[in-house]
C-alpha positions in Angstrom: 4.3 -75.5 2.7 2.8 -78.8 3.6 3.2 -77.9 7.4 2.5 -74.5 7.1 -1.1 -76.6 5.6 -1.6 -78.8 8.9 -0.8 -76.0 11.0 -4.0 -74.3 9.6 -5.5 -77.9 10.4 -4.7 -77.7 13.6 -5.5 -74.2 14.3 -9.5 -74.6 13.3 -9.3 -78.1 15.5 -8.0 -76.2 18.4 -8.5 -72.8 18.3 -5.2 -71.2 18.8 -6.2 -67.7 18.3 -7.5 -65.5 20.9 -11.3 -64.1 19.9 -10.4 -61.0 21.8 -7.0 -59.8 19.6 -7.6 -62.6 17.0 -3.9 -63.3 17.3 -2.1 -66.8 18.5 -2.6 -66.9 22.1 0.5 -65.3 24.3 0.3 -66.3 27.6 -3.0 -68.0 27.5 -5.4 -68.3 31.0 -8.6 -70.0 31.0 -11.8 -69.2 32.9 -12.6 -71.7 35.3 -15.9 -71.0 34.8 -16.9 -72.1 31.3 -13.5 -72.9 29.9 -13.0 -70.4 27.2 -9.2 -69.4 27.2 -7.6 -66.1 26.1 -4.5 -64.1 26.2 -3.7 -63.1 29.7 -3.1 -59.2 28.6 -6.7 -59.3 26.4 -8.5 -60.6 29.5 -7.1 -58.8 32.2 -7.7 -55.7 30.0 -11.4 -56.8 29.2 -12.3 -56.8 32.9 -9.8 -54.1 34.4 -11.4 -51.6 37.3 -14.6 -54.2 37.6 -14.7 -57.0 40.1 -16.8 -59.0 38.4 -17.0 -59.1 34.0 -19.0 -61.4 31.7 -17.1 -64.1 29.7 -16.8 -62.1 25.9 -17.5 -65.2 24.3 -20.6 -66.8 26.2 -21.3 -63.8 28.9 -20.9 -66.1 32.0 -20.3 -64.2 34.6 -16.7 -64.9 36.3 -13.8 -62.7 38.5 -10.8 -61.8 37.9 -9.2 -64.0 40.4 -10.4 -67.2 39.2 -8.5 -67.1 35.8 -6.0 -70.1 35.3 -3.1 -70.7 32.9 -3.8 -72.7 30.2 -0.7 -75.4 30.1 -1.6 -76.9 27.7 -2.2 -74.5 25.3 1.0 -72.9 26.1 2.7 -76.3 25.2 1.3 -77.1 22.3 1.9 -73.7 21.1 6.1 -74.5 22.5 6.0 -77.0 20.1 5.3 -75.5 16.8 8.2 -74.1 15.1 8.4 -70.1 15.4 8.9 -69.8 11.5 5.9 -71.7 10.9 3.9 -69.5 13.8 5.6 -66.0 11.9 3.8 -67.6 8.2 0.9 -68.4 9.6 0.5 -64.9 11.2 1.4 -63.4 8.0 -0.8 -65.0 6.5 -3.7 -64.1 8.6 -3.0 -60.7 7.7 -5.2 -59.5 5.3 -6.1 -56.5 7.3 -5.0 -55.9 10.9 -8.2 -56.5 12.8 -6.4 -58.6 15.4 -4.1 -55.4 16.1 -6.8 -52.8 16.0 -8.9 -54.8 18.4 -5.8 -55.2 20.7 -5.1 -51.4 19.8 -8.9 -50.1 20.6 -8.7 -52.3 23.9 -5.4 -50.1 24.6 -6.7 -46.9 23.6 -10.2 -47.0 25.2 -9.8 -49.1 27.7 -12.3 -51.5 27.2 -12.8 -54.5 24.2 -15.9 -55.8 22.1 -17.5 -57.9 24.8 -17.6 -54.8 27.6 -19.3 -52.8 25.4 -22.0 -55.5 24.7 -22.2 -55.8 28.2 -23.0 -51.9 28.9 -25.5 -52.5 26.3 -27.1 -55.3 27.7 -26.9 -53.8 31.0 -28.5 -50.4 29.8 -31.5 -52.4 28.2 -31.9 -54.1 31.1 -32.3 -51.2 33.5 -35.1 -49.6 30.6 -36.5 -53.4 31.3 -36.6 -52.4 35.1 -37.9 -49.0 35.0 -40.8 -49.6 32.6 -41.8 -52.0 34.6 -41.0 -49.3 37.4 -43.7 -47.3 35.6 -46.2 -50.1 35.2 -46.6 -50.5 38.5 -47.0 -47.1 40.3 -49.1 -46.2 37.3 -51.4 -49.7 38.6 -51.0 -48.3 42.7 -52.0 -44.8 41.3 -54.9 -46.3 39.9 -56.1 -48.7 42.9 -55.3 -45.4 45.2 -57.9 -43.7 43.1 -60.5 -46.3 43.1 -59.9 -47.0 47.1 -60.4 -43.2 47.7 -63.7 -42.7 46.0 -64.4 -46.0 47.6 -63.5 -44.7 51.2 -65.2 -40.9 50.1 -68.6 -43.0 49.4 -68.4 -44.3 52.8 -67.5 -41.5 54.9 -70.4 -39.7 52.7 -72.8 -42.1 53.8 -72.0 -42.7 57.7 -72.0 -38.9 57.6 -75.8 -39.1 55.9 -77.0 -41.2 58.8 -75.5 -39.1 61.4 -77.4 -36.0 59.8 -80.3 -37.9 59.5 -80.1 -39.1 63.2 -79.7 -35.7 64.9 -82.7 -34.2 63.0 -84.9 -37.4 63.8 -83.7 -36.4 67.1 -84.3 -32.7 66.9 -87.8 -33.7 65.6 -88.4 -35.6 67.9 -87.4 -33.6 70.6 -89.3 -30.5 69.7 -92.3 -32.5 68.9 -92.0 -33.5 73.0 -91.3 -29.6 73.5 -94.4 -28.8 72.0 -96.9 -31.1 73.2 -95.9 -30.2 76.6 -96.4 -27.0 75.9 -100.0 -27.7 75.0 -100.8 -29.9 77.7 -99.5 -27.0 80.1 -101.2 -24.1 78.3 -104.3 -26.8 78.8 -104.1 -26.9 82.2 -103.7 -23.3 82.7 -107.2 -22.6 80.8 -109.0 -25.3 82.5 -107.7 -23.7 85.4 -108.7 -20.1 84.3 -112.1 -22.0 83.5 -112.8 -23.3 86.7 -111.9 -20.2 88.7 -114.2 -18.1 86.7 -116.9 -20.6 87.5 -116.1 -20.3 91.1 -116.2 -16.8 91.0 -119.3 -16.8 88.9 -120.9 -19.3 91.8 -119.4 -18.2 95.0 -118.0 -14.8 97.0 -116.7 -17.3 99.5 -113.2 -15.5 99.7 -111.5 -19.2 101.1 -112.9 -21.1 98.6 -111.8 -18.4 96.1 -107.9 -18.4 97.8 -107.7 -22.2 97.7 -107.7 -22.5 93.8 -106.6 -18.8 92.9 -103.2 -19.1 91.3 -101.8 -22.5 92.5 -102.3 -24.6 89.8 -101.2 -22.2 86.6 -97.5 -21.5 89.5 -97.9 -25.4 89.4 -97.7 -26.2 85.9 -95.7 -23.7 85.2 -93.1 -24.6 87.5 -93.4 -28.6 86.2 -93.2 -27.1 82.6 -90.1 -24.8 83.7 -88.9 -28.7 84.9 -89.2 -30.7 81.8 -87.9 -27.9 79.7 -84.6 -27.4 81.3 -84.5 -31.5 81.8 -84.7 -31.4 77.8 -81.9 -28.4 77.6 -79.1 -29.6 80.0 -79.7 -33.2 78.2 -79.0 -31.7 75.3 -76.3 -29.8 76.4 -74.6 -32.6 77.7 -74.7 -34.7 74.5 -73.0 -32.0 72.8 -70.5 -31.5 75.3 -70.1 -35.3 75.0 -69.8 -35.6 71.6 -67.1 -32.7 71.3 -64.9 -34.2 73.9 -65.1 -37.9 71.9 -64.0 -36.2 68.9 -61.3 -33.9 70.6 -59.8 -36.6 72.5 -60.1 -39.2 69.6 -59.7 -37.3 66.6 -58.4 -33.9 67.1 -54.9 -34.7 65.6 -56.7 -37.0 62.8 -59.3 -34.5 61.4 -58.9 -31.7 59.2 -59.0 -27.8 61.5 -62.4 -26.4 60.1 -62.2 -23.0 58.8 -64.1 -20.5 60.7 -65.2 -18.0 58.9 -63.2 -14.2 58.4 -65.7 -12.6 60.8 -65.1 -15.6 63.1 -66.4 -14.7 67.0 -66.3 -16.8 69.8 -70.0 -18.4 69.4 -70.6 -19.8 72.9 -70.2 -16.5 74.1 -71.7 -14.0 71.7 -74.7 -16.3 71.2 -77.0 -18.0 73.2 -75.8 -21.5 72.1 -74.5 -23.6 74.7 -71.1 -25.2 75.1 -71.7 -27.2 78.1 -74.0 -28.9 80.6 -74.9 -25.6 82.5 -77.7 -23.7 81.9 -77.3 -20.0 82.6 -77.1 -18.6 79.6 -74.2 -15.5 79.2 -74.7 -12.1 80.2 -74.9 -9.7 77.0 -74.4 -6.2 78.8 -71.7 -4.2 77.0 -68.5 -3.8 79.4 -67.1 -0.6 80.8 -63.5 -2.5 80.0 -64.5 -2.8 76.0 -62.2 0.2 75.3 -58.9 -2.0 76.6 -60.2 -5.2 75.1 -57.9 -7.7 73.7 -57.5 -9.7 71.3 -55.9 -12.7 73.1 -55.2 -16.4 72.5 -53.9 -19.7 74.0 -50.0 -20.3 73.3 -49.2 -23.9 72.1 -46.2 -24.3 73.1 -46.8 -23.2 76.6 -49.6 -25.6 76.8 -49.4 -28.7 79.1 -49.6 -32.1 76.8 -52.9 -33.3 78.5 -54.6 -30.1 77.5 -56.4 -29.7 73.8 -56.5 -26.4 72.2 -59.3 -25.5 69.7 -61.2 -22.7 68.2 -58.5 -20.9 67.0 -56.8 -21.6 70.1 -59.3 -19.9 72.1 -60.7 -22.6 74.2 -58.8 -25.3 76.4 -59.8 -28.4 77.4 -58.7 -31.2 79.3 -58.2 -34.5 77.0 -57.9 -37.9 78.3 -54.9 -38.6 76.3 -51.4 -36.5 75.6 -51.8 -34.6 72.3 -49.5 -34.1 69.4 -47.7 -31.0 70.2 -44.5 -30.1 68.6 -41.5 -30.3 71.3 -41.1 -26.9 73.1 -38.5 -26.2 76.2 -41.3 -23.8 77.7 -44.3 -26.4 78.0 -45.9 -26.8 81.1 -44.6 -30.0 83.5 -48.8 -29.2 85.3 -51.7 -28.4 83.4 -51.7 -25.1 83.4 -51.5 -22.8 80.0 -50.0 -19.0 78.4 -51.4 -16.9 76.2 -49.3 -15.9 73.2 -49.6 -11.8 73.6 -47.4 -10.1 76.8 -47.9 -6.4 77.4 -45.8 -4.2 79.0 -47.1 -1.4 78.9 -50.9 0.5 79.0 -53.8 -0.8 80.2 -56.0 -4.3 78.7 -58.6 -6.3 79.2 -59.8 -9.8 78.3 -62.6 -12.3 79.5 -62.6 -16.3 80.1 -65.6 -18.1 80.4 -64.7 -20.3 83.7 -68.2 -22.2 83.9 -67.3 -25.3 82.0 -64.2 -26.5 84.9 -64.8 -27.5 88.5 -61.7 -26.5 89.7 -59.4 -23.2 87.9 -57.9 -19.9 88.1 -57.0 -17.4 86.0 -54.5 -14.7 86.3 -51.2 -13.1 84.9 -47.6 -13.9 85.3 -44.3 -13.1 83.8 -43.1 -14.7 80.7 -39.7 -16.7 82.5 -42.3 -18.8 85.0 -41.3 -22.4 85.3 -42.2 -25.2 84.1 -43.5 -26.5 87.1 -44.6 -23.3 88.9 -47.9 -23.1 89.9 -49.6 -20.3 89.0 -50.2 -17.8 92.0 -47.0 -19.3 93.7 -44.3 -17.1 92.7 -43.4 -13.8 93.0 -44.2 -12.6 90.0 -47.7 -14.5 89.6 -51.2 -13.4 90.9 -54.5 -15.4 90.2 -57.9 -15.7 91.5 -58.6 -19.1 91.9 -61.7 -21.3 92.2 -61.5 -25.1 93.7 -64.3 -27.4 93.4 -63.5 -29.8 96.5 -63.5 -27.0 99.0 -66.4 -24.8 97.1 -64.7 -21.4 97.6 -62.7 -18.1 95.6 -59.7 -17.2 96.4 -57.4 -15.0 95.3 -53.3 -15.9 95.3 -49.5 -14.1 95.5 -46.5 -15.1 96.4 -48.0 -18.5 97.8 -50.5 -16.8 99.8 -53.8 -17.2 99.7 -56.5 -14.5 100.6 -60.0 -15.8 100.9 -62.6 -14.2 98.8 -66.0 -15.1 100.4 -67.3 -15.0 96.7 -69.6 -17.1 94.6 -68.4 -19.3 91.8 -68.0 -16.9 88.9 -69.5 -17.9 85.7 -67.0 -15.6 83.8 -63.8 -13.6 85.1 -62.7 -10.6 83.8 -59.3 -9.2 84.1 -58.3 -5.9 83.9 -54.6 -5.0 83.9 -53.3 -1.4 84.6 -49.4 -1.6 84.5 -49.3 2.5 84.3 -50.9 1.9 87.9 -49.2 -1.4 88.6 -52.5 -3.1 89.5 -54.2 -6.4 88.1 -57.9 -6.6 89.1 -60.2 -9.1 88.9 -64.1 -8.9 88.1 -67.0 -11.9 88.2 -69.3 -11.3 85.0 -72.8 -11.6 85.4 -75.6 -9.2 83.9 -73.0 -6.2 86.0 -69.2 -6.4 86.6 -68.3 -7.5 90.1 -64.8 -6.7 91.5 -63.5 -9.6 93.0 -59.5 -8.7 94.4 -57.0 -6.2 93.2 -53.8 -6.6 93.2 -50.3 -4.1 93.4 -48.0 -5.5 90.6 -44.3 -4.7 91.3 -42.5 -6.1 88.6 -41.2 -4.3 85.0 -41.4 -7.1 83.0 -44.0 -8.1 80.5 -46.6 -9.9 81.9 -48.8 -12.8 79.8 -52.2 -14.1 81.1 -52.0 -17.3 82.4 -54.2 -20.6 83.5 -54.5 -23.4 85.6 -57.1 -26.4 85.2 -57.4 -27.8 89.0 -57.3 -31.8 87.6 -56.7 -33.7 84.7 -58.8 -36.5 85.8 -62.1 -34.9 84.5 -63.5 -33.2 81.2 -63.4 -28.9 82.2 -62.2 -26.2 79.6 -62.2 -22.2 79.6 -62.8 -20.1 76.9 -61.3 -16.8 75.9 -64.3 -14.8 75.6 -64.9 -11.3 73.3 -66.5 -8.5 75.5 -69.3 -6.9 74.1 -68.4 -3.4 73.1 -70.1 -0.3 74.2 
């Protein structure tokens, strides 16, 4: 009994149980990391299927591979009688925790200290996400303070552009006026001093040598100024819309015309660019077959900016953002979205705005890098600004004109009659060339910007109905 006494001794000196099955070690390994020793089954269970476990005891972090047998243990262990081990154990009995935490290891497949660790490791990822939370909840917030900040400021350079313009437009029909005055000043000074002259004199030379010059004078210097005001205002709007086309076309929100949406540089007298004519406003014998039609962007050359509802082209200074598409253009020329093959139609294009252009029809399968007019199933009438004349073009074959620029080009396609004609729009309708169209196939209107290096557009214009 006295041994079975210093057994117990010894067991609370040196720990001889394992704190995993609370039994006398068997086999006993030892982590190399902190030194704590357990039965080779109990620990090879406690971390089985995970590379890497915590130590049960002090939650050191070790691998399975770097568990060594205890020798030592294992000897003193040799040495103690095995009657005096089988009392001890019996003793120890009292209830069979050791076996039901061996037991629960072998039944669940996992001991006390892997369930702490699935605890620790679930309040440590609630540790992570609310912090997580804590700070999108503190971006969300500086993302609302930067935006009103941002809003403020676009609100206010916007201010001082609005208040700029109309200082300008002030300004500029204050200048409008007062030469207005001075003119109509001169013109009665003028009616003043001829009706003195004819008051004082019948000398018919005298008479001839004031009579109507100087009102033709000053009306012509008035005519002058107000055109120099007109085409410089013009051009600063022309300016301005190319800087924000090229610059910020991709960046800026599309404005939303409204529903009853026309194309304004046509169907009023506003301008669009530096020239002066305004457009004609006669109704068209063509209304009837008037359609609706409208620039295709993905048959659009890269260099070439779409806008008002894909109504107007222009050249831009830099490639634009165009989704990829196997039919774009290789040269700058464009398609419209609608084909017809069949009936008759009729659509308008405002070609002042570009130096160098043409406008036709041609069938939906042209290539990439066909130039308008130079296939066999392509006709245009075309207008270059180097050599100043109109042409008209099939099958790479050109047919000289002997026309003035037109400001606008009508096009008026009978495919009942196989024809394509072509018609400058003044204040009448000019026919310019008609052509004999031999092909079934649907034809598209089509057009070609002569050069990339400069600012020209055209504009798909409404004809006014009769």
């Amino acid at each position: 009994m006295a041994a079975v006494i210093d057994l117990e001794r010894l067991q609370r000196v040196l720990e001889l149980q394992c704190s995993c099955c609370l039994q006398l070690f068997e086999e006993p390994v030892r982590l190399t990391d902190c030194g704590h020793s357990f039965c080779r089954d109990c620990i090879l269970r406690h971390c089985s299927g995970r590379p890497r476990a915590l130590c049960p005891l002090c939650r050191r972090p070790f691998e399975s591979q770097h568990l060594r047998p205890n020798r030592e243990l294992a000897a003193l262990l040799s040495l103690i009688p095995r009657e005096l081990l089988e009392n001890l154990e019996t003793q120890d009995e009292p209830e069979p925790c050791g076996a039901a935490a061996c037991s629960d290891l072998s039944s669940a497949g996992r001991g006390p200290g892997e369930k702490e660790e699935e605890i620790w490791e679930s309040s440590k990822e609630q540790e992570i996400t609310a912090e997580t939370i804590h700070l999108l909840r503190k971006d969300l917030n500086k993302t609302k303070e930067y935006t009103s900040q941002f809003k403020s400021q676009i609100t206010k350079y916007f201010c001082c552009m609005k208040e700029y313009v109309e200082r300008q437009e002030r300004n500029t029909l204050m200048f409008i006026e007062q030469e207005q005055k001075a003119a109509q000043q001169k013109i009665e000074e003028t009616i003043h001093q001829l009706t003195d002259i004819k008051a004082q004199t019948s000398d018919l030379s005298e008479r001839q040598k004031y009579e109507g010059s100087p009102s033709t004078i000053n009306k012509i210097t008035l005519d002058e100024k107000l055109n120099v005001v007109k085409s410089a205002v013009e051009d600063l709007k022309r300016k301005l819309e190319i800087l924000l086309l090229e610059n910020y076309a991709q960046q800026l929100p599309p404005v939303q015309p409204p529903d009853s949406y026309q194309e304004p540089s046509v169907c009023s007298s506003s301008p669009e660019s530096a020239a002066a004519r305004p457009e004609p406003s006669f109704s068209s014998q063509f209304s009837q077959w008037a359609e609706d039609v409208t620039f295709d962007p993905t048959r659009v050359h890269e260099r070439l900016a779409l806008t008002a509802q894909n109504r107007r082209v222009v050249v831009s200074s830099h490639p634009t953002t165009y989704q990829p598409s196997p039919k774009r253009f290789c040269i700058s020329q464009v398609m419209c979205s609608q084909g017809f093959c069949a009936g008759s139609h009729y659509w308008e294009v405002i070609t002042k705005d570009s130096d160098g252009w043409a406008v036709g029809v041609a069938h939906e399968m042209i290539g990439k890098r066909e130039k308008l007019g130079r296939t066999e199933n392509s006709w245009c009438v075309e207008w270059l600004g180097p050599k100043k004349q109109l042409s008209a073009w099939h099958k790479d074959q050109e047919t000289l004109l002997h026309k003035d620029k037109p400001l606008k080009v009508g096009v008026f396609l009978e495919l009942q009659k196989k024809t394509v004609s072509f018609y400058s729009i003044t204040d009448k309708e000019m026919l310019l060339h008609t052509f004999e169209i031999s092909t079934s196939n649907p034809l598209y209107p089509a057009f070609w910007l002569y050069t990339l290096e400069r600012n020209g557009s055209l504009t798909i214009s409404q004809p006014n109905r009769r």
